[in-house]
N, C-alpha and C positions, 0 to 999 in steps of 0.2 A: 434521489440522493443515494448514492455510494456508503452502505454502513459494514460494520465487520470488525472483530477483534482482532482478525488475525489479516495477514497477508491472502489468505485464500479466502478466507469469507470475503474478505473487498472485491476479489478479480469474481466469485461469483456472482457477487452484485452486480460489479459494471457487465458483464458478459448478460446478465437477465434484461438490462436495460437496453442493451446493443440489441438483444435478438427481439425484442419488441419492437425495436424502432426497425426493424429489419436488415439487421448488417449477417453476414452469414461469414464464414471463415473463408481466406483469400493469401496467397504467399504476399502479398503487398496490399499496404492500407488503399483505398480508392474510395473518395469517397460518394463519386457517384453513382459506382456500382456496391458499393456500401461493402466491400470484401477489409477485412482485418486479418492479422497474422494471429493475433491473440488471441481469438475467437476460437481458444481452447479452454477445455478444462485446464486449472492451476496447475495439476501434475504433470501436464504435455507442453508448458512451455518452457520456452529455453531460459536456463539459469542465469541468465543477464535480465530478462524479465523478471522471475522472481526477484533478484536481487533490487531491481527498482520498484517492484510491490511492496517488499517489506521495506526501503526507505521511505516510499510514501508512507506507508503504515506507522513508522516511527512520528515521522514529521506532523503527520495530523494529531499520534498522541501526545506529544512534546507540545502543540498549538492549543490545544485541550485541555493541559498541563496549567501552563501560563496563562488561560484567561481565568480557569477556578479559584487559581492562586497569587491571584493578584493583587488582589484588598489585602492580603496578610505576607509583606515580604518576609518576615522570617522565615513563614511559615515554608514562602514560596519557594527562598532560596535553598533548602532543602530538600526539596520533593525535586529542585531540580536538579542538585546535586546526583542525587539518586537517579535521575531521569535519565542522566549523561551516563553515569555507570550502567545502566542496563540497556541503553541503548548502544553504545560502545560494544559491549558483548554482545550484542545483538546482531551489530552488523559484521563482526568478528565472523560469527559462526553463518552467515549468509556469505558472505567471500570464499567460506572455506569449501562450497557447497558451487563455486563457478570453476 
């Protein structure tokens, strides 16, 4: 499992799970020589990478969101009120960053 609060804990996870399964880094995905492009640290990939890290990142928290909050729609529709506001700025400042 892939866990992580931020956009770089996640790509650290998936990147520990790859180099177990033995993928090493490769300019092109292969996968049966198991070479990946991302099979970098989070800070050495290319900012269209992050930018799809941290919308995963969002999109799991927002999925995360909605099942806790689900027995209480009032409760719900305000957290996700909130949820869309900070995600909004969130992907704001990842655009601004490609």
């Amino acid at each position: 499992m892939i866990e992580g609060k931020t956009p770089e804990e996640g790509h650290e996870g998936w990147l520990r799970i790859k180099e177990k399964e033995g993928w090493v880094y490769g300019p092109v995905k292969d996968t049966v020589a198991k070479t990946h492009p991302c099979m970098l640290p989070y800070n050495e990939l290319p900012a269209d990478q992050r930018f799809k890290d941290t919308l995963f990142s969002l999109a799991v928290k927002t999925a995360a969101f909605d099942m806790i909050c689900s027995s209480d729609n009032t409760r719900a529709m305000s957290i996700k009120a909130n949820s869309f506001d900070a995600i909004s700025s969130l992907v704001d400042e990842a655009r601004k960053g490609l």
